[in-house]
BAKE-750797 format. One record per residue (C-alpha): x, y, z; chain; residue number from 1. Coordinates in Angstrom, 2 decimals, decimal comma. Each point is the difference from the previous one (the first is absolute). Layout:
N
         X         Y         Z   c     k
         X         Y         Z   A   NUM
...
END
This chain:
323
         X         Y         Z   c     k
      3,07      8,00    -11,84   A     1
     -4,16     -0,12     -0,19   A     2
     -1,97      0,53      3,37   A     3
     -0,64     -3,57      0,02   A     4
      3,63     -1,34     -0,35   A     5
      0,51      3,42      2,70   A     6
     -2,53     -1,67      2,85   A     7
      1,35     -3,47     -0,46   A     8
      3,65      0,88      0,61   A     9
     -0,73      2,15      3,09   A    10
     -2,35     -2,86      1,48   A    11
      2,76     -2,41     -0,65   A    12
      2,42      2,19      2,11   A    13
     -2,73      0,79      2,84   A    14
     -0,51     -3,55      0,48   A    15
      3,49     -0,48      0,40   A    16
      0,65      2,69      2,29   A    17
     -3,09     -1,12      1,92   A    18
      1,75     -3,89      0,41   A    19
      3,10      2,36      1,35   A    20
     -2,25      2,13      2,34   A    21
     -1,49     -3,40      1,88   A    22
      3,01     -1,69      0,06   A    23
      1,58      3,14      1,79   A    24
     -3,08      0,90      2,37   A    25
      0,41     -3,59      1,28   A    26
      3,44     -0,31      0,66   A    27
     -0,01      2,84      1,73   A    28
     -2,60     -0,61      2,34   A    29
      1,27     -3,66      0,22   A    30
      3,37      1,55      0,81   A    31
     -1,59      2,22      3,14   A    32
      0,00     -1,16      2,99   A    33
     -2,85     -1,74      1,82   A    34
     -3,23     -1,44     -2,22   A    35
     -3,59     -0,68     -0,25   A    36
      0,45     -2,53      3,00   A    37
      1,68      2,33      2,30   A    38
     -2,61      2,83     -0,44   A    39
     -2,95     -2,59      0,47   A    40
      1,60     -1,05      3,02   A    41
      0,50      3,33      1,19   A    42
     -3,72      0,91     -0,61   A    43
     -0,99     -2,95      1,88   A    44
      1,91      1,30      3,27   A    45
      2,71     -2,42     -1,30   A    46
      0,49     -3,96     -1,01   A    47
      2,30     -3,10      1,30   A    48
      2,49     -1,44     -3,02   A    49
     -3,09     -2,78     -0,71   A    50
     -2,23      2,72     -0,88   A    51
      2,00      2,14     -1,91   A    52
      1,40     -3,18     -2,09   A    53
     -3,67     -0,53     -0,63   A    54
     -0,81      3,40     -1,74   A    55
      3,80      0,04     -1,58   A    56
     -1,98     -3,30     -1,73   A    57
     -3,78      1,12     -0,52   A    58
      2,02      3,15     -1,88   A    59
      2,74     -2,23     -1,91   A    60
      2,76      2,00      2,09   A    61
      1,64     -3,47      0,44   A    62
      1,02     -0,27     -3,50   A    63
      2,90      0,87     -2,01   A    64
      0,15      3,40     -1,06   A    65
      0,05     -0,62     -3,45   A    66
     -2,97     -1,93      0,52   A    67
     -2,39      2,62      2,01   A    68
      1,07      2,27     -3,31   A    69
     -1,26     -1,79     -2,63   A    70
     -2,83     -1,14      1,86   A    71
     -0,87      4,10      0,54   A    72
      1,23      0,50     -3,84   A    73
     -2,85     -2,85     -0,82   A    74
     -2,60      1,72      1,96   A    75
      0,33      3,68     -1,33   A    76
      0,13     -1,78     -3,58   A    77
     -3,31     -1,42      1,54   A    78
     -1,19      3,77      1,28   A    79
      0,44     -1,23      3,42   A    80
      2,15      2,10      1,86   A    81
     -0,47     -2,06      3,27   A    82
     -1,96     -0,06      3,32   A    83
      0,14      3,48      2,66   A    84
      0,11     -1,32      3,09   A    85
     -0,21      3,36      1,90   A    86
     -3,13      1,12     -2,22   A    87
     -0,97     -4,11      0,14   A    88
     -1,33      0,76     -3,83   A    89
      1,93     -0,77     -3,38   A    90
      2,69      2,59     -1,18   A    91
     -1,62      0,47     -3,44   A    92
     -3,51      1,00      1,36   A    93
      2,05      2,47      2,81   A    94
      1,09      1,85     -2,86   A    95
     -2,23     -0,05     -2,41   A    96
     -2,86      1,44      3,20   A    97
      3,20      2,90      0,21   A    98
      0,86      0,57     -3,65   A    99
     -2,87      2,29     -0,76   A   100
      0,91      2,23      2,49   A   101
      3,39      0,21     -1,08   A   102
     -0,40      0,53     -3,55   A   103
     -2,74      2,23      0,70   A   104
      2,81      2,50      1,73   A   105
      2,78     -0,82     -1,79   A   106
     -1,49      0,32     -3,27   A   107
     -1,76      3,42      0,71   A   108
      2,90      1,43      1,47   A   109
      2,10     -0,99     -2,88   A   110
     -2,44      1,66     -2,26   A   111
     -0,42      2,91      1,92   A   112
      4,21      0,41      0,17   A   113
     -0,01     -0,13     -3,75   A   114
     -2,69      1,68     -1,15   A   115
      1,26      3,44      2,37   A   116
      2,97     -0,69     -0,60   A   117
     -0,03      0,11     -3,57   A   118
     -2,54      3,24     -0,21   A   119
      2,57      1,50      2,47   A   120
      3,39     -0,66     -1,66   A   121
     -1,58      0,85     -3,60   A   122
     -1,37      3,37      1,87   A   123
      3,07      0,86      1,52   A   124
      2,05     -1,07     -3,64   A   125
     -1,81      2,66     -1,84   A   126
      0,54      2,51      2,83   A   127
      3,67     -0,83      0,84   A   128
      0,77      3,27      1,82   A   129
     -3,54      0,47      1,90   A   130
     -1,09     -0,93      3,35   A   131
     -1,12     -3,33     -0,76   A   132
      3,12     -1,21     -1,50   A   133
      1,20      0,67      3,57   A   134
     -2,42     -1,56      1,71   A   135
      0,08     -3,32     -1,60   A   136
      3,71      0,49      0,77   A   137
     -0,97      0,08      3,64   A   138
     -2,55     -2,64      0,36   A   139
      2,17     -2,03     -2,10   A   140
      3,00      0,18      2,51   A   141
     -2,52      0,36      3,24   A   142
     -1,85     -3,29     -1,82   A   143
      2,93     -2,13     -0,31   A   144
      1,72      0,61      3,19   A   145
     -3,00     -0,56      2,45   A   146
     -0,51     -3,54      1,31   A   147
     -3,60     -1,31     -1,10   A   148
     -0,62     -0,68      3,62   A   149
      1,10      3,28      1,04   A   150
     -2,36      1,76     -2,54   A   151
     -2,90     -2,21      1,41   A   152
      0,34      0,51      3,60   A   153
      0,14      4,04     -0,88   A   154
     -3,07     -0,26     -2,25   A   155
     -2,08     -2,37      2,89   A   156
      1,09      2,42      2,88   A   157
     -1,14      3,37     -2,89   A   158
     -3,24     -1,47     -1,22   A   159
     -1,17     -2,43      2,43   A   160
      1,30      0,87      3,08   A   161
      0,13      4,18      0,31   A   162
     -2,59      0,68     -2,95   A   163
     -2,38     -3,50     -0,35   A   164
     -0,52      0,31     -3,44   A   165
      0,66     -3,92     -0,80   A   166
     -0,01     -2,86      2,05   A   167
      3,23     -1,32      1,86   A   168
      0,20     -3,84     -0,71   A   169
     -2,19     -2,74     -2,17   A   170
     -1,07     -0,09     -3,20   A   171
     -4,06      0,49      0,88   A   172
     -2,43      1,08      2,68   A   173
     -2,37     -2,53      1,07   A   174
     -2,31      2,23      0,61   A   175
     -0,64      1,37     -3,13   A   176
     -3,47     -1,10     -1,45   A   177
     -1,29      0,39     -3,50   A   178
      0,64     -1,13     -3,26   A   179
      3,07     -0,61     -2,29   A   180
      0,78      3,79     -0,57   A   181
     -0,42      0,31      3,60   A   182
      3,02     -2,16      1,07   A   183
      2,51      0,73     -3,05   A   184
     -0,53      3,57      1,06   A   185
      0,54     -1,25      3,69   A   186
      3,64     -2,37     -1,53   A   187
      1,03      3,53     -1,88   A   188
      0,19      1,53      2,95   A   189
      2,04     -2,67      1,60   A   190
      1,89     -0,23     -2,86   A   191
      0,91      4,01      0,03   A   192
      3,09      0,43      2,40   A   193
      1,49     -3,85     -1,06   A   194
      0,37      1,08     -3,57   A   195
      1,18      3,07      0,60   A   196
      3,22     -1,09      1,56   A   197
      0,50     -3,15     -1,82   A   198
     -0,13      2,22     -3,24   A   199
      2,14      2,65      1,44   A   200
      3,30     -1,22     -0,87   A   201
     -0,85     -1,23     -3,35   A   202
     -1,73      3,55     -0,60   A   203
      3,40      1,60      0,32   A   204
      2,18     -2,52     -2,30   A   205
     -2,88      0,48     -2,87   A   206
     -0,38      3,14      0,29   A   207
      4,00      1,07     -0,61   A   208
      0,44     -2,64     -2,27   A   209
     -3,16      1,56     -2,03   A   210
      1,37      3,33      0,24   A   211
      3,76     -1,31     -0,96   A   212
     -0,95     -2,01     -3,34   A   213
     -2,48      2,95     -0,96   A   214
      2,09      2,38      0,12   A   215
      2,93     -2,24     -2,27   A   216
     -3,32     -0,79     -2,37   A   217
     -0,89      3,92     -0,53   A   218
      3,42      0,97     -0,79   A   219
      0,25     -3,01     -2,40   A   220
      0,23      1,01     -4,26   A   221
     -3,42     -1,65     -0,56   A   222
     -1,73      2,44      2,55   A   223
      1,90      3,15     -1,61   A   224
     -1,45     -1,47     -3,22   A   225
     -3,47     -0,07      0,88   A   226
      0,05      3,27      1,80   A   227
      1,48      1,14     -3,56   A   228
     -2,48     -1,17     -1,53   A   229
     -2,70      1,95      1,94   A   230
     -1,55     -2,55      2,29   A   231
     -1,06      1,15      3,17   A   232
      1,68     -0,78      3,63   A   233
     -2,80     -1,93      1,46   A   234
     -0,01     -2,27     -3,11   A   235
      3,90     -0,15      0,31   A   236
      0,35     -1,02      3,32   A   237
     -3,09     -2,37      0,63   A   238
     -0,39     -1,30     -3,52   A   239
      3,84     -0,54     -0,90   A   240
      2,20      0,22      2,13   A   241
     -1,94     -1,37      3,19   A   242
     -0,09     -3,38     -1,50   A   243
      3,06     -0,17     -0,57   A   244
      1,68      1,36      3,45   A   245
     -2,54     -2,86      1,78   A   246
      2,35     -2,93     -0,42   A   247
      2,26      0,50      2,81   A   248
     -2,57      0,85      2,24   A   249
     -1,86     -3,15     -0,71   A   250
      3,05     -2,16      0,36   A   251
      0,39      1,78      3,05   A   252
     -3,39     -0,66      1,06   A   253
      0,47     -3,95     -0,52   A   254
      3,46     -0,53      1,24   A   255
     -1,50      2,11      3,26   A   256
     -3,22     -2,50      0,38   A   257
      2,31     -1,87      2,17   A   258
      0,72      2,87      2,74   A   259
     -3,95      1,13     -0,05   A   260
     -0,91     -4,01      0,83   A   261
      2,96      0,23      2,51   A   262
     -0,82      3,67      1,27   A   263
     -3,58     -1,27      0,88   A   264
      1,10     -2,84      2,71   A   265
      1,05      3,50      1,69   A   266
     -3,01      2,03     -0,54   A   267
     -2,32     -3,22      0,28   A   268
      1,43      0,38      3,52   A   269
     -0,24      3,03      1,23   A   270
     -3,49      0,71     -1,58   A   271
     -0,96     -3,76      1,23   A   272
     -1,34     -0,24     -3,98   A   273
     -1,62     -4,30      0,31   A   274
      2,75     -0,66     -3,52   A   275
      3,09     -2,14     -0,17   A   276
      2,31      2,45      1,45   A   277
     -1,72     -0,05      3,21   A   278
     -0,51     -4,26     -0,23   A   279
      4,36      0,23     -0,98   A   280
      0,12      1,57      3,33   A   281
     -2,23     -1,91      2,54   A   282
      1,54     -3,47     -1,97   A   283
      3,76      1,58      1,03   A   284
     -0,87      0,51      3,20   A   285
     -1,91     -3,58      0,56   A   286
      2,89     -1,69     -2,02   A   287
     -2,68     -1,38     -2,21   A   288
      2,38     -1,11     -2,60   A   289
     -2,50     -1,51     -2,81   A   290
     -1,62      3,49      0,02   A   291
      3,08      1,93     -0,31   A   292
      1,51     -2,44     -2,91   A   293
     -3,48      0,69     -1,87   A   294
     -0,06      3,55      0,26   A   295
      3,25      0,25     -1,04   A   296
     -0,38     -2,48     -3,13   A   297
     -3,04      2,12     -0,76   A   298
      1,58      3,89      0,13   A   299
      2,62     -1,49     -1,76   A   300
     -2,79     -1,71     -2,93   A   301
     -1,82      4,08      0,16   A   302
      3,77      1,57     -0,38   A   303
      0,44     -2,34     -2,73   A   304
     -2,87      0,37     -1,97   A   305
     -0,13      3,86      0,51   A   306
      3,35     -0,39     -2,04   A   307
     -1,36     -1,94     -2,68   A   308
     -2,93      2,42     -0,83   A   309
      2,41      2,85      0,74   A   310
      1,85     -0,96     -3,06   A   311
     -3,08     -0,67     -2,23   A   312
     -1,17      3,61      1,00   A   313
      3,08      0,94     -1,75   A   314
     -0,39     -1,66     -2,96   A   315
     -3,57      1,64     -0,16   A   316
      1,35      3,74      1,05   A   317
      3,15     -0,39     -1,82   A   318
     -0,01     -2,35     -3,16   A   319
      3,62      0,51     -0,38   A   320
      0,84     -1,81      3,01   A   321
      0,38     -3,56     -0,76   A   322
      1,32      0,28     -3,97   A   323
END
């Protein structure tokens, strides 16, 4: 199968599960109890029957349900993912002002997981029995076992509480002045302690499953063959057999995308970070469903599309995969 014929099929199935995905969001919420009426009225210090049939009308509440979903079905095919009545502002412009924010952490702290994790787990492969094999034994259990939000809370009391070394909420300091290199330093110091625990779990799983498939690539026959043949370590391990141990770790690395979007509605929140896990909160608590149906259509369109380029960085790492 060529790349071409590759990125085709999976955009055919992504747009299928995506149909799936909206028809599911809006059942569900459909199926809860209470609705875009109710919550207006209750922000208004409440509404007679009149008024409430009113907005159940201005909002197409009053029609059948298989009506209101393909009228929402028509507007995301449209790029309209409907009105925010809490935020009084379209739901596409709502997350697109968040989305920067969001990638911005979630993408760095994805990088950061992988890139230690693979320099650990490679380290710790080539010294099985020394004290770093041990330790990425420990963070890797300590990693995986501590809520996100836990880890935050500790790291906000350590370094911004009892030793203010980074600030506690926000993602910049009005009060900064100067140029452009003035506030990115001023956003990488914001960005400091949110990173670090949204990477910390994902540190843990790359780093043991780096030191796991290194350690079954270096005892493979190829690598006794090229050590036979007089090649040095360092061009064993990071010109041969590192490529080759990287393809679990990157599927990993996709199929995880999902958990570090869903891991940052909880550190979005505790860090107050202005991205869509901290909007997916404040629209919960208002009950401002068109905002939570389009953040949840859109994690689900990142998760999605993570996937697909997960499995082209395959292709490219590992040309096997695919044949």
């Amino acid at each position: 199968m060529t790349f071409l014929q590759t990125l085709a099929t999976r955009t055919f199935y992504a747009l299928i599960l995506l149909l799936a995905v909206l028809v599911l969001n809006f059942s569900m919420m459909h199926l809860a109890p209470g609705d875009v009426a109710d919550t207006i009225a209750q922000s208004m210090g409440g509404a007679d029957a009149e008024v409430l049939a009113q907005i159940r009308t201005d909002y197409g509440l009053d029609q059948p349900f298989l009506v209101q979903l393909g009228r929402y079905i028509g507007n995301v095919l449209q790029f309209d993912l409907g009105y925010s009545f809490f935020y009084n502002q379209p739901v596409t412009d709502l997350i697109l002002s968040r989305l920067p924010a969001t990638l911005l952490l979630a993408i760095t702290a994805q990088l950061l997981a992988l890139v230690v994790g693979v320099i650990l787990g490679v380290y710790s492969a080539r010294h099985p029995k020394g004290i770093a094999s041990y330790f990425v034994t420990f963070l890797a259990l300590f990693g995986y076992s501590a809520p996100v939000f836990w880890t935050g809370i500790l790291l906000l009391i350590a370094f911004s509480l009892k030793i203010p070394l980074f600030p506690v909420a926000g993602m910049t300091d009005v009060t900064v002045e100067g140029g452009f290199w003035a506030h990115a330093a001023d956003v990488a110091r914001h960005m400091v302690l949110p990173v670090v625990t949204l990477s910390s779990i994902f540190l843990a799983l790359y780093s043991r499953l780096s030191r796991a498939t290194m350690m079954e690539t270096l005892g493979s026959d190829y690598v006794r063959t090229a050590k036979a043949k007089g090649l040095s370590e360092r061009e064993i391990v990071y010109k041969h057999a590192l490529k080759n141990s990287l393809s679990p770790v990157i599927t990993l690395a996709g199929l995880q995308f999902s958990a570090v979007i869903s891991g940052a509605v909880l550190v979005e929140t505790v860090f107050s970070w202005p991205g869509l896990g901290t909007l997916a909160f404040q629209s919960i608590i208002a009950r401002d469903t068109p905002t939570i149906l389009g953040i949840l259509f859109f994690s689900a369109l990142v998760v999605i599309v993570g996937n697909i380029l997960t499995d082209l960085a395959l292709r490219l790492v590992d040309p096997r995969v695919g044949r």
